[in-house]
N, C-alpha and C positions, 0 to 999 in steps of 0.2 A: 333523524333518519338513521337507520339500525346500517350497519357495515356487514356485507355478504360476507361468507368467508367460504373461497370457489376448495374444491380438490386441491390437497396437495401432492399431488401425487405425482411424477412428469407427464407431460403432456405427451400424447402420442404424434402429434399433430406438427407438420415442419417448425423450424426454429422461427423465432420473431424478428423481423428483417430491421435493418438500421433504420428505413423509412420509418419504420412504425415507431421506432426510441425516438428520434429526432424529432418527429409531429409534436413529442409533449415541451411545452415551450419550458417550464421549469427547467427540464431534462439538460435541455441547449443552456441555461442560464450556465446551472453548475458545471457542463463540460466546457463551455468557454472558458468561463471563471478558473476556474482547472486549472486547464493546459495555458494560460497569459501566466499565472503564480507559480507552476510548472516551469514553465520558461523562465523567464526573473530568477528565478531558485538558482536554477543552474549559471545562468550569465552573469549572478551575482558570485556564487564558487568560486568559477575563474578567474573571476577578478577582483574577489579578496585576494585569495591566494598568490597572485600576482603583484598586486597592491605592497600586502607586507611584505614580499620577498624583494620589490625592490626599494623600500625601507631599511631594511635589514640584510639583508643579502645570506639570510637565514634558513636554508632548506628548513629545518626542523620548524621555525615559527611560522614558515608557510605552509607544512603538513599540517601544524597545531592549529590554522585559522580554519583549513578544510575541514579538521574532524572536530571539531567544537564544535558544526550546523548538529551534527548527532547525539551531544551529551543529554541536550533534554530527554529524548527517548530513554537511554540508559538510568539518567538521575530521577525523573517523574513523570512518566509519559504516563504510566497508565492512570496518574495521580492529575495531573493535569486533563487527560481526558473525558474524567469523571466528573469534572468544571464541568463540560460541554455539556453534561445531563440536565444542572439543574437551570439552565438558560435556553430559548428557543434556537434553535441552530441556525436558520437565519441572522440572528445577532449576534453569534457565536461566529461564527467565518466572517459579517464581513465586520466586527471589533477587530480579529486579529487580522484579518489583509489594511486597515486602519493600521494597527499598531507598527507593524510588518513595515508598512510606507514610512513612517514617519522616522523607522529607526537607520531604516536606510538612507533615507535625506540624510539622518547625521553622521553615517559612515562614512556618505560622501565629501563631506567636510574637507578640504586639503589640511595636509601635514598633521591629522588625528595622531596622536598617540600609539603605535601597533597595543600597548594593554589596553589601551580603550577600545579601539577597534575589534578586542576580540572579546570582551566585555557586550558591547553592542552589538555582534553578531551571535552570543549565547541568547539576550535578553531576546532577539527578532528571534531566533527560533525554538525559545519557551512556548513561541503562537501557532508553531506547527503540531504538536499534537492535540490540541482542543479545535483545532480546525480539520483536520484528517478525521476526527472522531466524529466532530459533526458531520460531516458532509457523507461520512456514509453511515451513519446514521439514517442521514435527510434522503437518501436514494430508495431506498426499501417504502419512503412516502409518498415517493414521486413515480416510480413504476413498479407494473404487477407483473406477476407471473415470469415470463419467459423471457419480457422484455427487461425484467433486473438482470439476468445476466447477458445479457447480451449491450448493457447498459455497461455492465462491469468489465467486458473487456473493452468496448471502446475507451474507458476511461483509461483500464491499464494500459494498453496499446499509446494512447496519447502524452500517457506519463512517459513513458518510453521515449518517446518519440521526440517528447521534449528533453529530454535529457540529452540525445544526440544534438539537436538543433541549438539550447540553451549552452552546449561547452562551446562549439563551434563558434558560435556568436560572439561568445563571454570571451572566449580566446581572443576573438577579432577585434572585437571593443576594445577590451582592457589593455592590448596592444597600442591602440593610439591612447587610450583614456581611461584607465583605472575607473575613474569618477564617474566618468560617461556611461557604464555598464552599469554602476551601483542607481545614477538617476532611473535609466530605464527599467532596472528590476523596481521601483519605488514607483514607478508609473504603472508596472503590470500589474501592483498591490490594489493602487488607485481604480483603475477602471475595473480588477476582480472586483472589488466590494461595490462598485458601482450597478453591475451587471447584477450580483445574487440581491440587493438592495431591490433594486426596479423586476429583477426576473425572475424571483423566487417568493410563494405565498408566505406570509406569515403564519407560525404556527405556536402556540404555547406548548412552553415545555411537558413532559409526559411526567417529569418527576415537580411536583407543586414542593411551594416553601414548606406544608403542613409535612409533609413525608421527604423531607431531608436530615440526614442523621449527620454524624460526624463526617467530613472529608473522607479522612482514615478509611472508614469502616464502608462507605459505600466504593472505595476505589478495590477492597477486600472482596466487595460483593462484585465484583466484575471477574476477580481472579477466580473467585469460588462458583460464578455460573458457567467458566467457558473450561476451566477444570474438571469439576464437579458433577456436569453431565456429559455421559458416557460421547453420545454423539458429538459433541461440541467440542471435546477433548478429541477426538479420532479424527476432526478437522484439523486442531492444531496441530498435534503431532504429521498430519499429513503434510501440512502446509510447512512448518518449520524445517522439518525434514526436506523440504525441496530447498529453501533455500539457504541450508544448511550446506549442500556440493553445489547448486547452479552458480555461486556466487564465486565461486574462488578461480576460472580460472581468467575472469573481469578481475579478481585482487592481486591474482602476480602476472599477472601480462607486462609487465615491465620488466622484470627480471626475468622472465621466460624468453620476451622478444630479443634482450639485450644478452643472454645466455645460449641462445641461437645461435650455429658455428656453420653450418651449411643450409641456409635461409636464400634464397632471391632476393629477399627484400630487406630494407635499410629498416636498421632496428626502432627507430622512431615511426616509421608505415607499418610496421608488424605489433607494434601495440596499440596503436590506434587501429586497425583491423581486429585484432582478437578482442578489445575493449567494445567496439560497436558492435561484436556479432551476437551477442546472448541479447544485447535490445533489441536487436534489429528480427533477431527469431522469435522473441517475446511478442514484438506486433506483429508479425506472418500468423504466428499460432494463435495470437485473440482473434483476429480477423477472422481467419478461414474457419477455424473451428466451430465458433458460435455461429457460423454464418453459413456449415455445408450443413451442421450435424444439429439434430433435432434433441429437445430436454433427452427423452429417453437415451440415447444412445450415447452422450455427451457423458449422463453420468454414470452409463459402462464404461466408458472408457477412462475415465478418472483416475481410478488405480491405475488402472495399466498403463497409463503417461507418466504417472506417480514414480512408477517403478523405471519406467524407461529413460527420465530428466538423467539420474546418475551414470545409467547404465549406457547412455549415449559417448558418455567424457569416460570409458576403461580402456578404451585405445589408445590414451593419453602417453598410456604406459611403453607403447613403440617409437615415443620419440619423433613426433611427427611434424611435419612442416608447419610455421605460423599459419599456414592456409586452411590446412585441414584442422589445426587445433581453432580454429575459428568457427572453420564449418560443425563439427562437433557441438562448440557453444553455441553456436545457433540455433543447432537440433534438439538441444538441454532448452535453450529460451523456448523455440516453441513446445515443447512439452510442457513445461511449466505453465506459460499461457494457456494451456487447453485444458488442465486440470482446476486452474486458478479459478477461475468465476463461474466454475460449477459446484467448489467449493464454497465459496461466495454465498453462492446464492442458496443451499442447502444450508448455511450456518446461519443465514436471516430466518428459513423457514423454522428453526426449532431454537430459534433465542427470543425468551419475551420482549417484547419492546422497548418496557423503561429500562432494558440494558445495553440496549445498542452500542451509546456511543460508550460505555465504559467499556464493553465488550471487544468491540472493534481497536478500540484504545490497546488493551492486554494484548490482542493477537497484534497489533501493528509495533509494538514494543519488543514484541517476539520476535517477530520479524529482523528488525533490526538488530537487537542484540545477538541471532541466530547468524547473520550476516558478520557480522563483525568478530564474533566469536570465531568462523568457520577462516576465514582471510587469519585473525593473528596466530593460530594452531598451523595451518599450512605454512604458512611463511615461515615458524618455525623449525618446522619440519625441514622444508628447504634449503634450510642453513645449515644442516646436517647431510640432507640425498639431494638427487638431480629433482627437480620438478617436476617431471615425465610422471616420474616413478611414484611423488607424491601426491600428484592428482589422480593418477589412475587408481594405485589402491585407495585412495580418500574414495574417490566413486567406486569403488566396488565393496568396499565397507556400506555406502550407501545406499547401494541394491539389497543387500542383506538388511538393511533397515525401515526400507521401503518395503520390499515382501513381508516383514513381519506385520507393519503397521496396514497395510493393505488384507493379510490373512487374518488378522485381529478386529477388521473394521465392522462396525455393529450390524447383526442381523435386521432384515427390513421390518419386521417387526418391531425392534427396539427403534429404529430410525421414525416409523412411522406415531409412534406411541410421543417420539421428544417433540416433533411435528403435530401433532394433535395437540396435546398439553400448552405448548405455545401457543397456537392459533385461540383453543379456548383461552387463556387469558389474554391477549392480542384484541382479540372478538367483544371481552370484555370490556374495554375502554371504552369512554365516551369519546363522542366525536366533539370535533371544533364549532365554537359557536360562532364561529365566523359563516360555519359551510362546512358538511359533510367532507371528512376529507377522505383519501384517495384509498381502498385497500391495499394493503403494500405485498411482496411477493411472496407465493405460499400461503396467500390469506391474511397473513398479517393487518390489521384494520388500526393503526398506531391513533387513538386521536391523540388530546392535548392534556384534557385532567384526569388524571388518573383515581378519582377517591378511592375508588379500593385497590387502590395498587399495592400498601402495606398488606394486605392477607397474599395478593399475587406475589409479592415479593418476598415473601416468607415462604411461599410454595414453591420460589422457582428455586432458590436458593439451599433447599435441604435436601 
């Protein structure tokens, strides 16, 4: 059975409502799957960090256990993600919520080692980027059209969401039980892979053993698709770019609440407010927007969120109360959520499909190095001027970098032509011989064996 390949064009037609995402039972597998591994992640955080700190009574080795969940993205994330290519992603997420479980059992351990324990917390999160990679990857298979993004902010929103809930928790646990948070993050592992196992179809990989090259060189071809063409590149830079300012002033909210001299509130309430308020805007803006504002009009407004995420935080620059620097970040999260999985979902329409997950791999590597990057440049700054002053011109540098990347963004003709080119080779796959599988969003038609994927992959790449 040959794979449709509908208009990629946006729909004119209202947005695709949560009923309609949630009907598709896969859909539910991987958003529960999600937000349980989601959760665990974080109440596993707190309560490392906690753990070794009172081992050691070590601030630094308790910062060192927090930013270690991160090195893999920095050392090989996109190298790791490109793993996820040549495996079905099914087996891919739930190997590593398996592996995830089991390393946590042995964190839990009493009186571990702090170098073991931070050992065994790099090796657990070597399994978050070939897991991240597949899984959106597997989403683009699992729904079409309107309902991919609107698929994509529920997920961001619940990432989110888990993060407030997952410290909260983690904090509370690890208070009575260090060990007790790390078993229950090891159980969220457990019943994640249980759930994608039972609620997710099987699917063979897009990339066969026949058209596998060197590691190296295929994690190369993921840098060189999402670089390399024009459209795909004017997402990164758009996307990086926001979370380039949204992030920083979630990185010195400590020093900012605790640098506060005429505040209302006790400096310990003032960083936990400005820390929840760019999540907490993040899910208001996935929500409302995929949800009031239809394909067309979502991706008008794109830019113009784009440009607005930094240009919300230049008031920064007056010195304002933990309150309103909160409300600010809040209005930066929801911007950012509004442009987010409109972006999303145009970078599936014009990415071939055996590069998904290497693809998504590259931009989520960005992600986080752009994040991290944006936190240690500020905080140094800060160690030199007031905060006020370095957040606001950091975001007004921002807007200037966002209107460029938004006046430079591809004409709809070039956008339409990376959209075409994809879908023809997309269209091109065979389907699953299990069962016709599902067209994915923008047309996309992924099946499983690729045999001419070597001439596609040579096309997509030059």
């Amino acid at each position: 059975m040959e794979a449709t390949v509908p208009d990629e064009r946006p729909s004119v037609e209202g947005p695709a409502t949560f009923r309609e995402v949630f009907d598709q039972r896969e859909f539910r597998a991987v958003f529960t799957a999600g937000a349980l591994s989601w959760v665990g992640d974080y109440v596993a955080k707190a309560a490392v960090t906690l753990l070794v700190y009172q081992q050691t009574s070590s601030v630094a080795l308790s910062a060192a256990a927090f930013a270690v969940s991160y090195l893999p993205w920095l050392l090989g994330g996109p190298l790791l993600a490109a793993l996820a290519e040549r495996y079905p992603y099914r087996r891919v997420m739930v190997a590593c919520d398996v592996i995830r479980m089991a390393l946590m059992l042995l964190i839990a351990i009493p009186n571990l080692p702090v170098p073991a324990v931070l050992v065994l917390i790099f090796a657990a999160t070597l399994a978050n980027p070939p897991s991240q990679a597949a899984k959106s990857a597997l989403m683009p298979q699992i729904l079409t059209g309107d309902r991919l993004v609107v698929g994509l902010s529920l997920n961001g929103s619940v990432g989110q969401a888990a993060q407030v809930v997952g410290y909260l928790l983690g904090a509370a646990v690890a208070a009575i039980d260090p060990a007790l948070a790390l078993l229950i993050n090891a159980l969220t592992f457990a019943v994640s892979a249980l759930i994608v196992r039972l609620g997710v179809r099987d699917r063979a990989p897009l990339m066969t053993t026949a058209h596998r090259s060197h590691l190296l060189r295929e994690t190369g071809q993921g840098f060189q698709i999402v670089f390399g063409t024009p459209v795909l590149r004017a997402i990164a830079v758009l996307v990086f770019s926001a979370m380039l300012f949204s992030i920083v002033p979630e990185g010195l909210a400590a020093a900012w609440a605790n640098q506060d001299a005429g505040g209302d509130l006790d400096a310990g309430v003032a960083q936990a407010v400005i820390m929840v308020a760019n999540p907490v805007g993040f899910i208001l803006g996935g929500l409302l927007v995929s949800r009031l504002f239809g394909p067309t009009r979502r991706l008008a407004l794109m830019r113009p969120l784009a440009v607005f995420a930094p240009l919300v935080l230049v008031p920064a620059l007056f010195d304002p109360s933990p309150l309103v620097v909160a409300l600010l970040a809040a209005l930066c999260g929801f911007a950012v959520a509004g442009m987010l999985p409109m972006a999303n979902g145009l970078f599936v329409q014009a990415l071939p499909a055996e590069f998904r997950a290497r693809a998504f791999g590259v931009m989520a590597t960005g992600v986080q190095v752009t994040q991290g990057l944006a936190v240690l440049v500020t905080g140094l700054l800060a160690e030199r001027f007031a905060i006020p002053m370095v957040v606001g011109w950091w975001s007004a540098a921002g807007v200037l970098l966002m209107m460029v990347a938004a006046l430079r963004w591809p004409d709809r003709q070039t956008v339409d032509g990376a959209i075409a080119t994809a879908s023809a080779a997309n269209a091109g796959a065979p389907t699953n011989p299990e069962g016709p599988d599902t067209p994915a969003a923008g047309g996309t038609a992924p099946g499983t064996g690729p045999q001419a994927a070597e001439g596609r992959r040579r096309h997509a790449v030059t």
